[in-house]
Chimera marker file (.cmm) of the C-alpha trace (Angstrom):
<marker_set name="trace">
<marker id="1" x="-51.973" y="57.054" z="62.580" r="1" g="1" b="0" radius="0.5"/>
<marker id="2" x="-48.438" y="56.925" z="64.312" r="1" g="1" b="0" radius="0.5"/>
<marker id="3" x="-45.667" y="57.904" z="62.160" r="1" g="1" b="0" radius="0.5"/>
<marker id="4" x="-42.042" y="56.964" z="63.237" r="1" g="1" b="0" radius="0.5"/>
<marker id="5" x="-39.310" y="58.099" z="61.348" r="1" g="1" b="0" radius="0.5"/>
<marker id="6" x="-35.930" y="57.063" z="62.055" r="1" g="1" b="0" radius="0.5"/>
<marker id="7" x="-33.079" y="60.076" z="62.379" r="1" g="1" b="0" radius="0.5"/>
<marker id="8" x="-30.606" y="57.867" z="63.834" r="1" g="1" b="0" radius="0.5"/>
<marker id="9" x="-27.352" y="56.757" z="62.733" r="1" g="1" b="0" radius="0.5"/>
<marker id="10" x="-28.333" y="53.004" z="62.479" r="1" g="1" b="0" radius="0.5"/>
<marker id="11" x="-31.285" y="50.654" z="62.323" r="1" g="1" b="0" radius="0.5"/>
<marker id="12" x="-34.453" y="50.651" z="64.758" r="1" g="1" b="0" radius="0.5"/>
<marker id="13" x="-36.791" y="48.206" z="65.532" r="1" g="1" b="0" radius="0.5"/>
<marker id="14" x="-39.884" y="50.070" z="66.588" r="1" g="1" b="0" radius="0.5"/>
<marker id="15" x="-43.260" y="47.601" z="68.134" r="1" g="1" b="0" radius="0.5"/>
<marker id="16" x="-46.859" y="49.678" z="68.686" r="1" g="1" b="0" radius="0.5"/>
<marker id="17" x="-49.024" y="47.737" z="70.817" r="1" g="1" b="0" radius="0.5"/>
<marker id="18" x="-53.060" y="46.995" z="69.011" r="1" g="1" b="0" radius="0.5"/>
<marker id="19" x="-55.312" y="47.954" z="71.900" r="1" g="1" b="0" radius="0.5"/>
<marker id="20" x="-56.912" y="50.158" z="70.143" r="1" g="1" b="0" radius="0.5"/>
<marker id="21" x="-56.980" y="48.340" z="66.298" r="1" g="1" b="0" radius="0.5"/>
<marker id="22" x="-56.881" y="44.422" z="66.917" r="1" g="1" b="0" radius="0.5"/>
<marker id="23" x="-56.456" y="44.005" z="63.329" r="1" g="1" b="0" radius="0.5"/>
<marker id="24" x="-53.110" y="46.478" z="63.166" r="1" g="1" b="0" radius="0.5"/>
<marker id="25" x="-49.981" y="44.537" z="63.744" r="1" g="1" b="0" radius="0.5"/>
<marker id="26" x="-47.703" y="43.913" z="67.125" r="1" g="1" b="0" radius="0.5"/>
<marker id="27" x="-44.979" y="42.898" z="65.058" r="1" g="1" b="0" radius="0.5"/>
<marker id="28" x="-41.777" y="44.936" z="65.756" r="1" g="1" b="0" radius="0.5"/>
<marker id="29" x="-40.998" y="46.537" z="62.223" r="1" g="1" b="0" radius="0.5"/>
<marker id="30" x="-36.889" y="47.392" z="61.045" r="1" g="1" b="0" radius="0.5"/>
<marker id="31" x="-36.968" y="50.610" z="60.343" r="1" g="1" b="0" radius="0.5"/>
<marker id="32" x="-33.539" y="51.707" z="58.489" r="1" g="1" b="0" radius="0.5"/>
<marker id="33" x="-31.811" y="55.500" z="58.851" r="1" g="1" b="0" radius="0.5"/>
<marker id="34" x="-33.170" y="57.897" z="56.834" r="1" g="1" b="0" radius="0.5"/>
<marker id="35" x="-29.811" y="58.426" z="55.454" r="1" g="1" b="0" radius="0.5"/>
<marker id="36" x="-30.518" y="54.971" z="53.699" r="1" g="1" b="0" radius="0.5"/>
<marker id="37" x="-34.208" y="55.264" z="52.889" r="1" g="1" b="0" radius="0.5"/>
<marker id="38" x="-37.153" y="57.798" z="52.676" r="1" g="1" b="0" radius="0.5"/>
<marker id="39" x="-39.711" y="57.536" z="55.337" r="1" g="1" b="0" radius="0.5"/>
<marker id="40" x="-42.846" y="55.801" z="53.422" r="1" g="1" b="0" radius="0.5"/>
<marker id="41" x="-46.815" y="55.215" z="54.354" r="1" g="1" b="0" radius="0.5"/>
<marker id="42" x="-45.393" y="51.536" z="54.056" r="1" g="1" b="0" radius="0.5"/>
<marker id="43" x="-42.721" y="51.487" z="56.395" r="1" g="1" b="0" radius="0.5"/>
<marker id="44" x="-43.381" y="54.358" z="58.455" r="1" g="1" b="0" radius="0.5"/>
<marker id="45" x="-47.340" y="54.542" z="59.221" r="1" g="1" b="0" radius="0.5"/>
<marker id="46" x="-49.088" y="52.363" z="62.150" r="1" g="1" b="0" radius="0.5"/>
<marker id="47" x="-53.234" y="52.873" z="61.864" r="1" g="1" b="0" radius="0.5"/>
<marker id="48" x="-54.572" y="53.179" z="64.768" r="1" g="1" b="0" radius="0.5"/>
<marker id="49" x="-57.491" y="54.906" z="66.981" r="1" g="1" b="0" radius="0.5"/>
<marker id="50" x="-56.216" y="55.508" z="70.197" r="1" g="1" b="0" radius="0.5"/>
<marker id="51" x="-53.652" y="55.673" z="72.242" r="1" g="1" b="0" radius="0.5"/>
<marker id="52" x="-50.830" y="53.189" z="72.179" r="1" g="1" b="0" radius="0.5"/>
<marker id="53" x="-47.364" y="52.066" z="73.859" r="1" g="1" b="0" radius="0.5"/>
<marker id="54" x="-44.509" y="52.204" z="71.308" r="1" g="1" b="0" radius="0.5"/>
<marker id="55" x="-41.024" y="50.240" z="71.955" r="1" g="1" b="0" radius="0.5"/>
<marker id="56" x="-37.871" y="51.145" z="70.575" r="1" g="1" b="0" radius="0.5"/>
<marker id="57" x="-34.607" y="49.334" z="70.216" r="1" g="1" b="0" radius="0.5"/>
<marker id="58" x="-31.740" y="50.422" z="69.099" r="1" g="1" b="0" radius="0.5"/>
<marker id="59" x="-28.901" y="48.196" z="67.566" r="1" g="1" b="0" radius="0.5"/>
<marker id="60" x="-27.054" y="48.729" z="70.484" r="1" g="1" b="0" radius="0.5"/>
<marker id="61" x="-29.819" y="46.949" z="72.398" r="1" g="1" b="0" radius="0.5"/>
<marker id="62" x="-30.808" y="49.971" z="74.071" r="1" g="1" b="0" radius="0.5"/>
<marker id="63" x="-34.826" y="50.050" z="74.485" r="1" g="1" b="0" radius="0.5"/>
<marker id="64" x="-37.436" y="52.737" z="75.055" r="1" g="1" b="0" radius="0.5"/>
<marker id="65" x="-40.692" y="52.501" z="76.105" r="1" g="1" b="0" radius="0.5"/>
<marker id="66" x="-43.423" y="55.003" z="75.797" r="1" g="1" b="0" radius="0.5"/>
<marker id="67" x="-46.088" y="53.838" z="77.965" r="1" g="1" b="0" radius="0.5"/>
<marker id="68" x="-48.960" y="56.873" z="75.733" r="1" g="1" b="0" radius="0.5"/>
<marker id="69" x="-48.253" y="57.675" z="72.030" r="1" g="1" b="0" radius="0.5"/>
<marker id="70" x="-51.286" y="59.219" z="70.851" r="1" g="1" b="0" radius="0.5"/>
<marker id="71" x="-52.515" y="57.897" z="67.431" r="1" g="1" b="0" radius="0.5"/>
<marker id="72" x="-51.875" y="61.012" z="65.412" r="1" g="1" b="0" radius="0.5"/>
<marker id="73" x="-48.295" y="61.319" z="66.831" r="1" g="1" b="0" radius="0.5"/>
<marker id="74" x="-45.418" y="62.066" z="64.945" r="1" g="1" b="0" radius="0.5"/>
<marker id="75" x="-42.293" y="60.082" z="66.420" r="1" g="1" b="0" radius="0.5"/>
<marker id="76" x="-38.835" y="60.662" z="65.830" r="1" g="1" b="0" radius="0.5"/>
<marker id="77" x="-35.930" y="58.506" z="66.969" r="1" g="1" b="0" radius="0.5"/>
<marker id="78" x="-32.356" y="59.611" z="67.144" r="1" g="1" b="0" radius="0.5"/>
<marker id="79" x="-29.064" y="58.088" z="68.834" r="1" g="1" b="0" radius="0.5"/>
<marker id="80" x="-30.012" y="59.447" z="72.402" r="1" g="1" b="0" radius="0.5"/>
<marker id="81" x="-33.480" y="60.846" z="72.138" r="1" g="1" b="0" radius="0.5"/>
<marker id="82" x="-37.345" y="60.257" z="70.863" r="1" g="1" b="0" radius="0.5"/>
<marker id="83" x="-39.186" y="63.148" z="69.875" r="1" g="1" b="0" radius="0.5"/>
<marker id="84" x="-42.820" y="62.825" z="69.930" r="1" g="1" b="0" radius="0.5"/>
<marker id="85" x="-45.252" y="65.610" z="68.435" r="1" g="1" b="0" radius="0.5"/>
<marker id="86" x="-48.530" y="65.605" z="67.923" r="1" g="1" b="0" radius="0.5"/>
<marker id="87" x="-49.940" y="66.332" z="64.266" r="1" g="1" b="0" radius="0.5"/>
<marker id="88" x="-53.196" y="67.741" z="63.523" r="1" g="1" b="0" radius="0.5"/>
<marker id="89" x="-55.212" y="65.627" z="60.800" r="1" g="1" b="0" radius="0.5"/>
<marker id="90" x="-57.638" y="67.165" z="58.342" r="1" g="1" b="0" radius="0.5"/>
<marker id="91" x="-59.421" y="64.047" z="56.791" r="1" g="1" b="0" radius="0.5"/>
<marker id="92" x="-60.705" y="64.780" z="53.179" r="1" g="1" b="0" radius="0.5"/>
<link id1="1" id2="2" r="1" g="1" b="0" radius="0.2"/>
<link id1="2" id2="3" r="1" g="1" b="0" radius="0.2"/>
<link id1="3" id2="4" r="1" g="1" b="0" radius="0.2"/>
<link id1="4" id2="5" r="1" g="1" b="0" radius="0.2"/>
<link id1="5" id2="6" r="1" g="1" b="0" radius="0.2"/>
<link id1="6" id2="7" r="1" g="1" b="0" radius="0.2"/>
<link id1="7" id2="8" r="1" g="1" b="0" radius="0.2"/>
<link id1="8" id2="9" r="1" g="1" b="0" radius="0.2"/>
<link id1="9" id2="10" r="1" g="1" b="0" radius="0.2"/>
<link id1="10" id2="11" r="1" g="1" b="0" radius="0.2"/>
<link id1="11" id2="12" r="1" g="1" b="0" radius="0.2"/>
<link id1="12" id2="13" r="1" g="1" b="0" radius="0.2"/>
<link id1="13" id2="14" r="1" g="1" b="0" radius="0.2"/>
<link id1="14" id2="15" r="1" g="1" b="0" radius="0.2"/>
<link id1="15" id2="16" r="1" g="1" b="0" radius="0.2"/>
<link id1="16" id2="17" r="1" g="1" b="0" radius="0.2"/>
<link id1="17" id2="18" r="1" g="1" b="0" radius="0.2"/>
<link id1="18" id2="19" r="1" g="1" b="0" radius="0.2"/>
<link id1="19" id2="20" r="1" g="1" b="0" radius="0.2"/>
<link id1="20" id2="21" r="1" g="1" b="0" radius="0.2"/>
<link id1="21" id2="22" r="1" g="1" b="0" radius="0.2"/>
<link id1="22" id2="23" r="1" g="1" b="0" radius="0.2"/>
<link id1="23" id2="24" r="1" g="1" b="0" radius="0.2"/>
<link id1="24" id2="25" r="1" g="1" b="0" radius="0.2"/>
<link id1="25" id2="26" r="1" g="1" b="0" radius="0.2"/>
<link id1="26" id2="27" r="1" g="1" b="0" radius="0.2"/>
<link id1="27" id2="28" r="1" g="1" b="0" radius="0.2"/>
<link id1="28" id2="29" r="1" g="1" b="0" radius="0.2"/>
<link id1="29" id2="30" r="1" g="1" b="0" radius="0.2"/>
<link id1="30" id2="31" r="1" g="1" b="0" radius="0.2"/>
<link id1="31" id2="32" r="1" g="1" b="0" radius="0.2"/>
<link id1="32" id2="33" r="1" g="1" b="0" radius="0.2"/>
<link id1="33" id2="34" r="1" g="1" b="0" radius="0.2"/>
<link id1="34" id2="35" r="1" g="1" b="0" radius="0.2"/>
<link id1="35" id2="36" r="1" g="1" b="0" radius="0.2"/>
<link id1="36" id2="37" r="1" g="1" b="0" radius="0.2"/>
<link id1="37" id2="38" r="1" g="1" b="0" radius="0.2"/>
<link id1="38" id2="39" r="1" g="1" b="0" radius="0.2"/>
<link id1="39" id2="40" r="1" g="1" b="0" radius="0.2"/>
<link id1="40" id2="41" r="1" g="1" b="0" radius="0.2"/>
<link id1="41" id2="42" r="1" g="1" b="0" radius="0.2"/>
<link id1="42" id2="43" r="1" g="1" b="0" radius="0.2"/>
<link id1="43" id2="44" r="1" g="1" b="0" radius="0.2"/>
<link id1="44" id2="45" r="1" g="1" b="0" radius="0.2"/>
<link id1="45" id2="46" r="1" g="1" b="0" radius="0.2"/>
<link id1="46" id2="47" r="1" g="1" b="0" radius="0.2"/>
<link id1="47" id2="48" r="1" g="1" b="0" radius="0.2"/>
<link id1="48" id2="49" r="1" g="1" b="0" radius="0.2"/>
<link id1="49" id2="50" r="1" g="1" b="0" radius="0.2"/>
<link id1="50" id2="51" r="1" g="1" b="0" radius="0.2"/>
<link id1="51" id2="52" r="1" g="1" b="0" radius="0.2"/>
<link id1="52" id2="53" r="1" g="1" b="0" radius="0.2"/>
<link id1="53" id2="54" r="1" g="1" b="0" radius="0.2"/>
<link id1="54" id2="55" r="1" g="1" b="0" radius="0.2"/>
<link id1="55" id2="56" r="1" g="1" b="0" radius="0.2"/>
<link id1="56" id2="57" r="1" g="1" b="0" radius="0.2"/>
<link id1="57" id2="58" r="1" g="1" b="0" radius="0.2"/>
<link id1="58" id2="59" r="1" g="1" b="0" radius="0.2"/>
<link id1="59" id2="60" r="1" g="1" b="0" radius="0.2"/>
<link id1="60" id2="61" r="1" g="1" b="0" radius="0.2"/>
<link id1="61" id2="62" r="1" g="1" b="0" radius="0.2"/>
<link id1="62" id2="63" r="1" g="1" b="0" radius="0.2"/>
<link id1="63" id2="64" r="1" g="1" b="0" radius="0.2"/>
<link id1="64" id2="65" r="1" g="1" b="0" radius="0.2"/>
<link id1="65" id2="66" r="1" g="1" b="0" radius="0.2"/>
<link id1="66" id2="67" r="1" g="1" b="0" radius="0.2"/>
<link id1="67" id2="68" r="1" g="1" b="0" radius="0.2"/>
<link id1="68" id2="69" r="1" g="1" b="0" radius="0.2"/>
<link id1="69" id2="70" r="1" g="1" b="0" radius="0.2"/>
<link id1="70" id2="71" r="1" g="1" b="0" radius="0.2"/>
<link id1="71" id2="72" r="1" g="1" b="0" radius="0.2"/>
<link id1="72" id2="73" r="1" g="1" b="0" radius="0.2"/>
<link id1="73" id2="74" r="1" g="1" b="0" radius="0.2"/>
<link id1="74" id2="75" r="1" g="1" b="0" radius="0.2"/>
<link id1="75" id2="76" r="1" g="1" b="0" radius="0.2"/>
<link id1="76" id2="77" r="1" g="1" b="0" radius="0.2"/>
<link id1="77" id2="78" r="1" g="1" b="0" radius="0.2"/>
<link id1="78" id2="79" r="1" g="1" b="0" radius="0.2"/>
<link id1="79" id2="80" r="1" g="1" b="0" radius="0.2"/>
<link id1="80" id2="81" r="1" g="1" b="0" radius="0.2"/>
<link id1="81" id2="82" r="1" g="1" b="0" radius="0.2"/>
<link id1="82" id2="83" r="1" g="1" b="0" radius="0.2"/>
<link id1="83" id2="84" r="1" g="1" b="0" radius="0.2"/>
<link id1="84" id2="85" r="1" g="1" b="0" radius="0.2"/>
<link id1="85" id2="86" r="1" g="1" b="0" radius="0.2"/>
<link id1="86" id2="87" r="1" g="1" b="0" radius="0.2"/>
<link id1="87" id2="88" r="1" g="1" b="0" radius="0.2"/>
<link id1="88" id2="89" r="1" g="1" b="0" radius="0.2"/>
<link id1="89" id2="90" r="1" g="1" b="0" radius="0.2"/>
<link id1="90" id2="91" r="1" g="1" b="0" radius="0.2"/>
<link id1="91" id2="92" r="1" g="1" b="0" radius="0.2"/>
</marker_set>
Protein backbone atom coordinates (compact mmCIF):
# COMPACT_ATOMS: atom_id res chain seq x y z
CA UNK A 1 0.00 0.00 0.00
CA UNK A 2 1.49 3.47 -1.12
CA UNK A 3 1.46 6.03 1.46
CA UNK A 4 1.93 9.76 0.41
CA UNK A 5 2.17 12.25 2.87
CA UNK A 6 2.31 15.75 2.04
CA UNK A 7 5.36 17.97 3.80
CA UNK A 8 4.86 20.80 1.59
CA UNK A 9 3.86 24.22 2.17
CA UNK A 10 0.57 23.98 0.12
CA UNK A 11 -1.87 21.53 -1.41
CA UNK A 12 -0.96 18.39 -3.70
CA UNK A 13 -2.83 16.55 -5.97
CA UNK A 14 -1.24 13.14 -6.06
CA UNK A 15 -2.85 10.28 -9.08
CA UNK A 16 -1.46 6.34 -8.69
CA UNK A 17 -2.11 4.55 -11.75
CA UNK A 18 -4.41 0.76 -11.12
CA UNK A 19 -2.32 -1.67 -13.14
CA UNK A 20 -1.86 -3.64 -10.60
CA UNK A 21 -5.57 -3.31 -8.54
CA UNK A 22 -8.30 -2.47 -11.29
CA UNK A 23 -10.66 -1.92 -8.58
CA UNK A 24 -8.25 0.89 -6.68
CA UNK A 25 -8.94 4.33 -7.96
CA UNK A 26 -7.09 6.63 -10.83
CA UNK A 27 -8.66 9.53 -9.47
CA UNK A 28 -6.11 12.27 -8.54
CA UNK A 29 -6.78 12.78 -4.67
CA UNK A 30 -6.12 16.67 -2.81
CA UNK A 31 -3.99 15.99 -0.40
CA UNK A 32 -3.64 19.17 2.08
CA UNK A 33 -0.13 20.14 4.15
CA UNK A 34 0.37 18.38 7.03
CA UNK A 35 0.53 21.59 8.79
CA UNK A 36 -3.36 21.58 8.15
CA UNK A 37 -4.20 17.92 8.61
CA UNK A 38 -2.79 14.55 9.95
CA UNK A 39 -1.86 12.05 7.38
CA UNK A 40 -4.87 9.33 7.62
CA UNK A 41 -5.43 5.53 6.13
CA UNK A 42 -8.30 7.63 4.39
CA UNK A 43 -6.53 10.23 2.74
CA UNK A 44 -3.16 9.01 2.65
CA UNK A 45 -3.21 5.07 1.74
CA UNK A 46 -3.51 3.73 -2.07
CA UNK A 47 -3.95 -0.43 -1.96
CA UNK A 48 -2.22 -1.84 -4.27
CA UNK A 49 -0.03 -5.07 -5.36
CA UNK A 50 2.54 -3.98 -7.49
CA UNK A 51 4.28 -1.52 -8.80
CA UNK A 52 2.73 1.72 -9.90
CA UNK A 53 3.38 5.32 -11.56
CA UNK A 54 2.47 8.13 -9.13
CA UNK A 55 1.85 11.91 -10.43
CA UNK A 56 2.28 14.86 -8.48
CA UNK A 57 1.16 18.41 -8.90
CA UNK A 58 1.84 21.03 -7.08
CA UNK A 59 -0.37 24.26 -6.84
CA UNK A 60 2.06 25.94 -8.71
CA UNK A 61 1.32 23.53 -11.57
CA UNK A 62 4.54 21.96 -11.28
CA UNK A 63 4.19 18.00 -11.97
CA UNK A 64 6.23 14.92 -11.15
CA UNK A 65 6.13 11.75 -12.46
CA UNK A 66 7.49 8.60 -11.04
CA UNK A 67 7.40 6.17 -13.74
CA UNK A 68 8.04 2.81 -10.47
CA UNK A 69 6.63 3.40 -6.93
CA UNK A 70 6.67 0.14 -5.39
CA UNK A 71 3.42 -0.76 -3.50
CA UNK A 72 4.82 -0.70 -0.01
CA UNK A 73 6.47 2.74 -0.62
CA UNK A 74 6.43 5.44 1.63
CA UNK A 75 6.23 8.87 -0.40
CA UNK A 76 6.91 12.16 0.76
CA UNK A 77 6.33 15.41 -1.11
CA UNK A 78 7.89 18.70 -0.26
CA UNK A 79 8.21 22.20 -2.18
CA UNK A 80 11.22 20.96 -4.39
CA UNK A 81 11.61 17.29 -3.71
CA UNK A 82 9.77 13.63 -3.41
CA UNK A 83 11.19 11.29 -1.12
CA UNK A 84 10.37 7.78 -1.72
CA UNK A 85 11.32 4.88 0.86
CA UNK A 86 10.48 1.67 0.94
CA UNK A 87 8.69 0.20 4.18
CA UNK A 88 8.84 -3.25 5.27
CA UNK A 89 5.24 -4.79 6.06
CA UNK A 90 4.63 -7.43 8.70
CA UNK A 91 0.96 -8.56 7.98
CA UNK A 92 -0.78 -9.91 11.20
Amino acid sequence: MVWVSNRASATIDVSITTTTNPDGSPAVFRILPQAQALDTPADNLWPRAGQEQLTVTWSDKRVKVIPVVDPDAFVRVYDGAIALSQVVVIRV
